[in-house]
N, C-alpha and C positions, 0 to 999 in steps of 0.2 A: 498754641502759636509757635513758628519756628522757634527755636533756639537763639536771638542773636551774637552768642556767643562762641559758636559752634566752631565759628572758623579765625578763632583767635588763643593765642598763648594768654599763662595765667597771668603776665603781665599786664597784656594789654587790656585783659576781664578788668583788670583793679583797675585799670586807667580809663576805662569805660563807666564803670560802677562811681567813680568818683566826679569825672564830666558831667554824669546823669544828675546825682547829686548837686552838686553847682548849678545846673542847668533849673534844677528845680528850684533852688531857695532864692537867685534871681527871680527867674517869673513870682517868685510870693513877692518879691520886692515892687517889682513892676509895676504887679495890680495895686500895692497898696497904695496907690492916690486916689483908683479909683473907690476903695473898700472906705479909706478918710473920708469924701469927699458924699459919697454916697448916704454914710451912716452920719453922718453929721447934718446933713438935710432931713433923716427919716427922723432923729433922734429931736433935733429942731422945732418939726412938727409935731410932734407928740407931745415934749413940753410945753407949746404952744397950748397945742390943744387940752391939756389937763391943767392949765392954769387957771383958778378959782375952782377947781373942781378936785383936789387934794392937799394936802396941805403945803403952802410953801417953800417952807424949810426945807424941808424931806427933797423938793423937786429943784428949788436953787441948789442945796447938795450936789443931787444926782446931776443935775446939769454940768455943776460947777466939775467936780470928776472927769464927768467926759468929757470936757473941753481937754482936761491937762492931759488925761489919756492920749487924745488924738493930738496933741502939740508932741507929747513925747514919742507918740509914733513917727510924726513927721520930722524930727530932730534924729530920729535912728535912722528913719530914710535917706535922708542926707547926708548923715555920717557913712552911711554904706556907702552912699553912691561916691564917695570921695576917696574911698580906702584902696589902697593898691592890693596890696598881699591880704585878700580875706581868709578869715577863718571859719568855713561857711559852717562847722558845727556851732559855733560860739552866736553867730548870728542868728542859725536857724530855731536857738537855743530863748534869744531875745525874740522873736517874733512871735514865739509861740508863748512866753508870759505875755506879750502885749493884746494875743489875740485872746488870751484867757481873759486877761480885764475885759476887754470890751465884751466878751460873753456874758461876763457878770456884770455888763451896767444895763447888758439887753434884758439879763434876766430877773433883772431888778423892778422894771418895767410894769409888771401884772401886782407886784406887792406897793408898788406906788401907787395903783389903781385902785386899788379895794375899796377904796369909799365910792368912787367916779360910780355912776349907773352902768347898769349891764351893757349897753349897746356901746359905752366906752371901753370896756373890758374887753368886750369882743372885736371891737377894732386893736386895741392894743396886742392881741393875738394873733390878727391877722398882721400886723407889721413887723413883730416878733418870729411869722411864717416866712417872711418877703424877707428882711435882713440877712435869716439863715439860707434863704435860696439866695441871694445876693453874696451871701460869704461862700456857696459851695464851688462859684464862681472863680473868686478872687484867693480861696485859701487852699482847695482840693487839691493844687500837685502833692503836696504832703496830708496824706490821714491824719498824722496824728495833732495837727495844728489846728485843721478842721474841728477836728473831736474836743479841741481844746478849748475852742469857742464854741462849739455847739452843745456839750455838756451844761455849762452854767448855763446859757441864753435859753435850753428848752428844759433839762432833766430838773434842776434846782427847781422852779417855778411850776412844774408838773407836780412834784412830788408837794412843795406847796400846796396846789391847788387840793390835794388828795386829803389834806388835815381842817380844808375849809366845812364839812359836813355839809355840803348842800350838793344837789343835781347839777348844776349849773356847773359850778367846781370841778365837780366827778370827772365828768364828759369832757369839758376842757381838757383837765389834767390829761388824761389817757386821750384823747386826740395828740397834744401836742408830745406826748414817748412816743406815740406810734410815729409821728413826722418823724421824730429825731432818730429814729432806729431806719425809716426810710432815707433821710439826708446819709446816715454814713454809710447804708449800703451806694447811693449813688456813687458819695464821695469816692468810694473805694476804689471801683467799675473807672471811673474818670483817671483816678491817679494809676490805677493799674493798664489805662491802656495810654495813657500819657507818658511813663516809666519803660513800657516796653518799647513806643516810636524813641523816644529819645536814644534806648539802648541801640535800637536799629540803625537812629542816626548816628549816633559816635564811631558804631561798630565798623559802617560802611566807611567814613572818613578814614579810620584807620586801615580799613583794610585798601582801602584806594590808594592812603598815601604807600604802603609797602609794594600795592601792586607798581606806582609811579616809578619808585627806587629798583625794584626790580628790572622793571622796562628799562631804566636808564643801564645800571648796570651791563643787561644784559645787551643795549646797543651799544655801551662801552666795549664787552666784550665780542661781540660781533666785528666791528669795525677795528679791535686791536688782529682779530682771525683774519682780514680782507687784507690788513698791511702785511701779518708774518707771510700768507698764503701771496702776495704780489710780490713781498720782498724776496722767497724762499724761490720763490720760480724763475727771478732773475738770474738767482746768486748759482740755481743750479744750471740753466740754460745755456749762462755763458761759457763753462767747463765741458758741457754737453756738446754744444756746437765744435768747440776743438775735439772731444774726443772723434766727432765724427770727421772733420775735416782730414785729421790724421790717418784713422781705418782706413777711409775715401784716396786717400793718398797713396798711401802703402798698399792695398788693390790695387791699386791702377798701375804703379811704379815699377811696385817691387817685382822682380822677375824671377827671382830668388824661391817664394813661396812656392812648397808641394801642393799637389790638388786639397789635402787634407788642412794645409796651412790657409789657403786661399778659402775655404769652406766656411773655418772658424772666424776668418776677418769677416766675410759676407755676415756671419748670425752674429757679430760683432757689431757691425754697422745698422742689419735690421732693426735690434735690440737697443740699439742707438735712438736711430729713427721714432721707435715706436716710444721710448720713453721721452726723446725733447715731445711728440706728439701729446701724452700724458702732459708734459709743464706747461705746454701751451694751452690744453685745455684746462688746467687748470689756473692761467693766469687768467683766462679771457672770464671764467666761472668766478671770479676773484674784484676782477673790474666791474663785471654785471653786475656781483652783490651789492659794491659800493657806489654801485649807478656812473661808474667813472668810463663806462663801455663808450668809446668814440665811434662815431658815424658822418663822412661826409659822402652824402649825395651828391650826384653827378649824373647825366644823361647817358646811358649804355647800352651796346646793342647785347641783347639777350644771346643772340646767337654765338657772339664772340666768349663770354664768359662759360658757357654750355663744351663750345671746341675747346678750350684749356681744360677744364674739368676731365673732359672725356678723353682726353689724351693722357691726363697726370693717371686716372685710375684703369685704363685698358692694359698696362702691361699685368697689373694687378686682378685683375681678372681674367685675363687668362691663366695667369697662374692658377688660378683656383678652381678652372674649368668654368666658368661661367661666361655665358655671350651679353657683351653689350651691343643694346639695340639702339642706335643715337637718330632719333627723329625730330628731334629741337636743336641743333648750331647752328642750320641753314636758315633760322629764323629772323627776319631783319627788325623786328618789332624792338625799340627803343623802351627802355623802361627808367626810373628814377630812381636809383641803389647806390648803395658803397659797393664800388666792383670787386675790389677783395674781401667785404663782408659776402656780398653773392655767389662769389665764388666758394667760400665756405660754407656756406649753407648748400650748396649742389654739391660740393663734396663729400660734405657728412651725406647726405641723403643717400650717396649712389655708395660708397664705402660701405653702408649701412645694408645697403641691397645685398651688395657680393660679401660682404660677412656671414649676414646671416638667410642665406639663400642654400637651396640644396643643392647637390652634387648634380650637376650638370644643368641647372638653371639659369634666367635670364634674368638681365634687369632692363628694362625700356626705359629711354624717356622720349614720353607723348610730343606729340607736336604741340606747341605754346595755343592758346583758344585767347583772344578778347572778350574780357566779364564786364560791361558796366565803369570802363575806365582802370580795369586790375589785368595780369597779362597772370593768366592761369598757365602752370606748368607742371606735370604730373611724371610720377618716376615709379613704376612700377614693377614689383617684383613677385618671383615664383616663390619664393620663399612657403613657410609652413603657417605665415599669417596669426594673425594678432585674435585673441578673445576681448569679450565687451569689456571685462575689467582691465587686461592689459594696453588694449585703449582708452579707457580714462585715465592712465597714469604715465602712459608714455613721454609726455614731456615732460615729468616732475624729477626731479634734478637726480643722480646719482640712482635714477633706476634701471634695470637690466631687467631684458625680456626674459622671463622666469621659463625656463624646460628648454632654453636653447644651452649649445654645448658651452659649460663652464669655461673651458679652453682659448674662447673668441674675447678676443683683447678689446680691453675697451674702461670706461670710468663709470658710466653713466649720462655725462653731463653735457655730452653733444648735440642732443635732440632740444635738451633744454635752452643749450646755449643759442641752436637755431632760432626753436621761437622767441625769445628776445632780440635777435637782431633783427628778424623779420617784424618784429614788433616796432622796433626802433624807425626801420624804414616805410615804415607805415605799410606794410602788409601781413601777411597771418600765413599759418600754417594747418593745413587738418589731413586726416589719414582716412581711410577705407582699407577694409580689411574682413580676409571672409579665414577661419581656420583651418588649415591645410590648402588651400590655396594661393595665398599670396598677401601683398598688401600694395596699397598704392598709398606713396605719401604725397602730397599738393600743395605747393604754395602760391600764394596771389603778390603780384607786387605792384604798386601803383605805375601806371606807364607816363611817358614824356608825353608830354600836347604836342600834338601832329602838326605843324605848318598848314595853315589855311592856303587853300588853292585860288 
């Protein structure tokens, strides 16, 4: 059987092993009303029924016993059930003398009979068998309690029967060892796979309450990560934005600067650019995490957000020798977007083309298609294109397309940050892509309800 220990410190082992414990000397608790309540009718009947048929004395005795027995059992019960701080060795200590007596007033039973006729005998055996299957019941979480009642109620009175010299005797006697060496193997079988669920069950509580604390911690620490990374992008954007403002200036102003002067402010101001670009993508990765990403929707003509896009990155492409191909501004098709979230999401897309597109390559965007109530729009480029595993990962946050040049600036986290906003705006994004040929990336985005004619 598994281990249920496997995935716990030795701590928590003992804090398990002593639960298990507790857990068990309760349930003997439990059952003992029904073990009282049960053998006090069996035992009932039997002195019933041996009256005028042994002597007495001997059976007022034995009766008279096992009444006080089972009053002091049910006086321990009670005492348990009221105790706060138990001592479950101390207790499991008193059950197990109590279940001894009642062993020895079962087993007393066949020496009470001896005079009764045989077919009395032989019922007194058979309720003597019924008791002890009744006690494997109510006493087996623990062996050794079991054995403590079922020693005196079968072995004593076996071993009895063994000094009577007759057949009758014999055969009894060794019938009822054989039951009692069958009872404790049950008993064992029972508590052994009772001891193992319990282990199980403690084990898993514990292990669930650390996984619990972990979770917490660990969205503690998450969400302490969302404020430095929101606060950190503030604190640095605002110093950013002046330094750029300043290069920006002094370019434009200064007339002073040599071409060499004038070089270093331009890769001043790039380096500028391309790091507030870094804070912002990492503010907006920042808000997403803590689900704080804002979207107001508005009715917008597709075409309009397409002509800004395509103008902010054509001088940038041709820098790069790359032809944009613009088939989608002329498109009048209204859609339901945040127009600056869509305008970001067509920017990374087409940035994405001329980044990582080859030397003298092109990026398209298709003419817009009507889907079903979604305004499909596709951006496709010559690029060296995507493999099946680099497409299953391409939107997962801070991944970079593996074997393009180290050199192409970037975080990872713009593809990703796409499909969340396109998520937000109730549309999606998916890619095609063949190796050494190209990729086209597509998104759907829900369109405005047309005015009824």
């Amino acid at each position: 059987m598994q281990n249920p220990f496997k995935d716990l410190n030795q701590k928590d082992s003992d804090c398990v092993v002593e639960k298990v414990f507790a857990a068990q000397v309760d349930l003997l608790y439990d059952q003992l009303p029904i073990a009282v309540i049960g053998s006090l009718a069996v035992v009932s009947c039997v002195a019933f029924m041996l009256a005028g048929l042994v002597s007495s004395t001997m059976l007022i005795v034995w009766y008279f016993v096992f009444i006080v027995v089972t009053l002091v059992r049910c006086w321990l019960l009670m005492r348990y059930r009221h105790e706060q701080k138990r001592d479950y060795q101390y207790w499991v200590g008193i059950y197990t003398v109590s279940a001894f007596l009642g062993g020895c007033l079962v087993g007393v039973m066949p020496i009470i009979a001896t005079d009764a006729p045989i077919e009395t005998q032989s019922f007194v055996l058979f309720v003597i068998a019924g008791l002890c299957a009744g006690g494997l019941s109510t006493h087996a979480s623990m062996v050794k309690v079991f054995t403590a009642f079922l020693i005196p109620a079968t072995v004593a009175p076996g071993i009895w029967f063994f000094y009577q010299n007759d057949q009758y005797h014999l055969v009894s006697g060794m019938v009822l060892l054989l039951f009692a060496l069958l009872m404790v193997r049950s008993c064992r079988n029972y508590a052994d796979t009772l001891e193992n669920a319990l282990k199980l069950q403690f084990s898993n509580e514990i292990l669930n309450t650390h996984l619990a604390e972990a979770r917490d911690a660990a969205e503690t620490a998450y969400e302490a990560k969302s404020v430095f990374l929101s606060s950190m992008s503030h604190e640095l954007r605002t110093p950013m934005s002046a330094i750029l403002g300043f290069a920006q200036l002094v370019e434009d102003e200064d007339d002073s600067l040599n071409k060499e002067q004038s070089e270093y402010m331009s890769q001043i101001r790039k380096a500028g650019w391309h790091l507030l670009d870094l804070i912002n993508g990492i503010l907006d990765f920042a808000k997403q995490e803590a689900d704080k990403m804002e979207i107001f929707p508005t009715h917008v003509r597709l075409g309009d957000a397409v002509d800004e896009c395509v103008k902010i990155v054509s001088p940038i492409a041709k820098q790069s020798g790359i032809t944009l191909k613009d088939n989608a501004s002329s498109c009048d098709v209204e859609v339901v977007v945040d127009y600056m979230r869509m305008k970001q999401v067509i920017l990374n897309l087409l940035s994405n083309g001329i980044k990582y597109n080859r030397d003298g390559g092109s990026v398209t965007l298709e003419s817009p298609e009507i889907r079903d109530g979604f305004c499909y729009l596709a951006i496709t480029d010559t690029g060296i294109g995507l493999t099946p595993q680099q497409m299953s990962d391409i939107f997962l946050p801070f991944n970079r397309v593996a074997g393009h040049d180290s050199k192409i600036e970037g975080t990872g986290i713009g593809l990703n940050i796409t499909s969340n906003l396109l998520e937000l705006m109730g549309g999606r994004i998916g890619v095609e892509s063949k190796e050494g040929e190209g990729s086209t990336f597509w998104v759907e985005v829900p369109l405005a309800e047309q005015p009824k004619k």
